[in-house]
C-alpha positions as CSV (number, residue, x, y, z in Angstrom):
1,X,-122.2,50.2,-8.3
2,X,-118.3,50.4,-8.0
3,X,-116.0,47.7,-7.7
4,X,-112.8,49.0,-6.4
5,X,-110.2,46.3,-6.2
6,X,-106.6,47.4,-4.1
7,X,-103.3,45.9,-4.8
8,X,-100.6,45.5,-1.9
9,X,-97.1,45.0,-2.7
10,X,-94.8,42.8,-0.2
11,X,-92.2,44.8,1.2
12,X,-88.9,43.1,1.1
13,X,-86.1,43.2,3.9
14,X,-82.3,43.1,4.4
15,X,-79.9,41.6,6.4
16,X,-76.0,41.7,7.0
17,X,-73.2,43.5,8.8
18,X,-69.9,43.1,9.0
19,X,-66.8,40.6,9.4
20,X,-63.9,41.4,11.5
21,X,-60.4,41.0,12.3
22,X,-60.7,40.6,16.1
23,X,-57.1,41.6,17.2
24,X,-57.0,41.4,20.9
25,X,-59.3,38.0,20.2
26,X,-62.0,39.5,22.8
27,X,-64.9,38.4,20.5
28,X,-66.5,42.2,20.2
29,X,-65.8,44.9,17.8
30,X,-63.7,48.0,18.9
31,X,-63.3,50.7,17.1
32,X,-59.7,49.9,15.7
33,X,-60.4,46.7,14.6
34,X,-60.4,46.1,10.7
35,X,-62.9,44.6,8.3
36,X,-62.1,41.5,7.1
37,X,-62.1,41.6,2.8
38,X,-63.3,38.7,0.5
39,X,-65.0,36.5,3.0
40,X,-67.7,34.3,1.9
41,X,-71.1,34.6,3.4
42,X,-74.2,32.3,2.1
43,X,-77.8,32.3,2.6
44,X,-79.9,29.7,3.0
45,X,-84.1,29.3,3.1
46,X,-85.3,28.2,6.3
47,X,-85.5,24.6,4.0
48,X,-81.5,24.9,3.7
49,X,-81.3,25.9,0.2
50,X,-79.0,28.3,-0.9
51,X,-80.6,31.5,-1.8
52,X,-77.3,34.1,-2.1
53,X,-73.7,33.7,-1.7
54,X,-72.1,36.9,-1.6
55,X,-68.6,37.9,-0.1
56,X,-67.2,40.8,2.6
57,X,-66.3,44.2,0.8
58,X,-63.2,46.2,1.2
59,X,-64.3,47.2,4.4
60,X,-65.6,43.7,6.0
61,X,-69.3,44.5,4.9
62,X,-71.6,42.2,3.4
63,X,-75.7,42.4,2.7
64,X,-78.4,40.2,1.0
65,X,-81.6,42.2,-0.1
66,X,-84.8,41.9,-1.5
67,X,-85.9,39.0,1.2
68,X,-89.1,38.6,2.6
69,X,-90.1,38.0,6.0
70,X,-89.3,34.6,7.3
71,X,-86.6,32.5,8.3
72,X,-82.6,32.0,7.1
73,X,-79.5,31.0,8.3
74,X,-76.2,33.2,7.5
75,X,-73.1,30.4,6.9
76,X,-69.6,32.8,7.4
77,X,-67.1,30.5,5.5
78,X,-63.5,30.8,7.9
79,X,-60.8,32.6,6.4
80,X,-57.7,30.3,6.1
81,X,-55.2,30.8,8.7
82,X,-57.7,32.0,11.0
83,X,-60.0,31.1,14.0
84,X,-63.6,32.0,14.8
85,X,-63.2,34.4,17.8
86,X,-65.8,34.1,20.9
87,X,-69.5,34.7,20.3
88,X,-72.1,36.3,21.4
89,X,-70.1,38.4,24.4
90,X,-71.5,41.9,24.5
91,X,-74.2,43.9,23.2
92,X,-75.9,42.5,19.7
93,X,-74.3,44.6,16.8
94,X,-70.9,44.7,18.3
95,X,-70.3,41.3,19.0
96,X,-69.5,38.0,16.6
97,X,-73.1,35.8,15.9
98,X,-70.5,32.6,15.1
99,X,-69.8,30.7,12.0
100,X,-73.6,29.7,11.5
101,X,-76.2,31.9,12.4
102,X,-80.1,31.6,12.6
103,X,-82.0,34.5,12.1
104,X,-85.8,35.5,11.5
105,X,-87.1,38.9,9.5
106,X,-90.0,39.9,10.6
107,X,-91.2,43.3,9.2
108,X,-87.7,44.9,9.8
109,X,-84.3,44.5,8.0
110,X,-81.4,43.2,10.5
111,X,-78.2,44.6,10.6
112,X,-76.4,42.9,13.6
113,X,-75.4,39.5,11.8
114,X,-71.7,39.7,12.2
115,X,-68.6,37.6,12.9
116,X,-65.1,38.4,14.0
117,X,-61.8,35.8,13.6
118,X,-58.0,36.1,14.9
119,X,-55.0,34.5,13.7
120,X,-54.0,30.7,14.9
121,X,-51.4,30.3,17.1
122,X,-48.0,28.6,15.7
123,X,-49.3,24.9,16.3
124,X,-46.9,23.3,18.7
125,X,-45.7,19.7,17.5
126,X,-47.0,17.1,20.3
127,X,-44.6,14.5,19.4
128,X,-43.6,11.2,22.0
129,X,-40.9,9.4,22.2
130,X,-40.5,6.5,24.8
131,X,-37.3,4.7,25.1
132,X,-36.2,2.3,27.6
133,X,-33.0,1.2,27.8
134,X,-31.7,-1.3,30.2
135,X,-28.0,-2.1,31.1
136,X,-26.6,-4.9,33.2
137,X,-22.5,-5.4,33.2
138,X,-20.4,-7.3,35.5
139,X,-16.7,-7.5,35.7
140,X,-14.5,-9.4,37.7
141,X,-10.6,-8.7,37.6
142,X,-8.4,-11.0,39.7
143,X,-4.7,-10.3,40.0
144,X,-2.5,-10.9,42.8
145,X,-2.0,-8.2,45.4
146,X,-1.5,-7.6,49.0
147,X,-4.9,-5.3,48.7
148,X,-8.6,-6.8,48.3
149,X,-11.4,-4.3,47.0
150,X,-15.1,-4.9,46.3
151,X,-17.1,-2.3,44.4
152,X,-20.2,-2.7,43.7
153,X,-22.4,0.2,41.7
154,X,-25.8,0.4,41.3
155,X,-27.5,3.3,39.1
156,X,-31.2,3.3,38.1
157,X,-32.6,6.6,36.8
158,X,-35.6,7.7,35.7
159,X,-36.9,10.8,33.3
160,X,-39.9,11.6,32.7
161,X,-41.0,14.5,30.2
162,X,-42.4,14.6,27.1
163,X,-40.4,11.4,26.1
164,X,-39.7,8.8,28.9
165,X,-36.5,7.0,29.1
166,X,-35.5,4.3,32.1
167,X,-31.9,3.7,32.4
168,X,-30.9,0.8,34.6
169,X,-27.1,-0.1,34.9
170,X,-25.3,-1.9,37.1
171,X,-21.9,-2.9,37.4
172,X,-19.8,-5.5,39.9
173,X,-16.5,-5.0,39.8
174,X,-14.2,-7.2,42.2
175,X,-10.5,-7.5,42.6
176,X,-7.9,-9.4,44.1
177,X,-4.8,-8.8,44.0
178,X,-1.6,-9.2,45.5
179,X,1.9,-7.4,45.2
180,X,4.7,-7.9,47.0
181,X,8.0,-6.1,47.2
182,X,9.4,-9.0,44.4
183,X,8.2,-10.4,41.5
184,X,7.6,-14.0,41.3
């Protein structure tokens, strides 16, 4: 009688791709688009340890080996000065996963984890100011004239943009007065 006894060896997988600079911000790769270099890119169990950190080559690439079949999350850390372009808007491999992705191996290595960013904006300063100002002034002249005059002004305006002001202001102005061809 033989005994034969056979040994099986579990294969191991890969995953990664690529980070990109996403220049015309359209959330898929195009051919001149750049690799992003130096970003960091960890791996975590499906019980959210941290099994690799690793960062973007030269050429945006990045890859974690010797994995076996099951399930991990890729965590893309943002670039400073830069913003996580749109996900998931065209075919698989050429378009950016997001900032956290889930992923299961199964049998296969995957090579279609990737993420694109574009530069921020110039932040605009949102700043408001609100001032009110209010104005009342009356004057009354009298002098002696042949001529009487009234004038009354009323002005109210209003502004409104990104800082309100009221102005109100009104002025009474009356005078009397008389002249004649002699002084008195």
């Amino acid at each position: 009688m033989t005994l034969d006894s056979g040994f099986y060896k579990t294969p191991k997988y890969s995953l990664g791709d690529y980070v990109w600079y996403d220049s015309n911000k359209d959330g898929k790769q195009d051919s001149t688009e750049k690799g992003i270099k130096d970003v960091t890119v960890t791996l975590q169990n499906e019980k959210g340890e941290v099994i690799g950190t690793t960062k973007t080559d030269e050429n945006g690439k990045y890859r974690f080996d010797n994995l076996d079949s099951g399930k991990y999350k890729v965590i893309f850390e943002k670039p400073a000065g830069l913003t996580q372009t749109g996900t998931n808007t065209t075919e698989d491999d050429k378009d950016a996963d997001g900032g956290e992705v889930d992923v299961t191996i199964t049998d296969h290595d995957d090579f279609t984890l990737d993420n694109g960013y574009f530069e921020e904006e110039t932040s605009d300063s949102d700043s408001d100011s609100d001032s009110d100002s209010d104005s009342d002034s009356d004057s009354d002249s009298d002098s002696e004239s042949d001529s009487d005059s009234d004038s009354d002004s009323d002005s109210d305006s209003d502004s409104d943009s990104d800082s309100d002001s009221d102005s109100d202001s009104d002025s009474n102005s009356d005078s009397d007065s008389d002249s004649g061809l002699g002084l008195r």
